[in-house]
N, C-alpha and C positions, 0 to 999 in steps of 0.2 A: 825372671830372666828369659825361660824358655817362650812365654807370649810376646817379648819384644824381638827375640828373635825370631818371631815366627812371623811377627808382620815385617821386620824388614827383608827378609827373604821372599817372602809369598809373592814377590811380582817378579823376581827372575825366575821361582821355581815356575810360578804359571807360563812366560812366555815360551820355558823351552820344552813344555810340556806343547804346549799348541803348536811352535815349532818341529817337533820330532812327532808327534801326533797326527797335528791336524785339528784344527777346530771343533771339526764334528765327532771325533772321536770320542764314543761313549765312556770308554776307561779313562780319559781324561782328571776327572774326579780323585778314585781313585788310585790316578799312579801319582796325583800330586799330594794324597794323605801319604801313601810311602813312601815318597821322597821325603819329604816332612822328617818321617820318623827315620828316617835313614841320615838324614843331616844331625839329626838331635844323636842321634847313636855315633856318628864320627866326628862332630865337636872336637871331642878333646885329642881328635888326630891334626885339626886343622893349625897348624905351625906359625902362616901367615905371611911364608915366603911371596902371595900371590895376592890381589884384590879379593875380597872374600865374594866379589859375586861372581868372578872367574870361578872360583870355588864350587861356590852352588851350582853354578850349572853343567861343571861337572861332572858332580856327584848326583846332578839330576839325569845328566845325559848317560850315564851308568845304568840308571837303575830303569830308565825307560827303554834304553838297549837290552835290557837283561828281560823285561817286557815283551818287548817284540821279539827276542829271538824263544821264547816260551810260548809263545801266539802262533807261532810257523809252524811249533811242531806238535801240536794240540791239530 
């Protein structure tokens, strides 16, 4: 189950990585293995009030905020 969810997610969680990124962004990679593992861990939060690719992105857009605000003060 966790590999078919991983390929139906893998193209929202990549574009809001590039999105809030940027393309050339090295951590890229990366932030999108711990979004990964950050989805698989709040699964069983997701209710389904919302499209689940609303969802992902997110809980993508979360954990890449949490990224960049770690990156500023490094």
């Amino acid at each position: 189950m966790a590999e078919d969810f991983y390929w139906r997610v893998k193209p929202v969680v990549a574009r809001t990585v590039r999105r809030l990124l940027g393309r050339l962004d090295q951590d890229g990679d990366d932030i999108s293995q711990l979004t990964m593992m950050q989805l698989i861990e709040a699964m069983p939060r997701y209710r389904g009030d919302c499209p689940l690719d609303a969802w992902v992105a997110a809980v993508s857009a979360n954990v890449i905020y949490k990224h960049i605000r770690r990156r500023r003060l490094e």
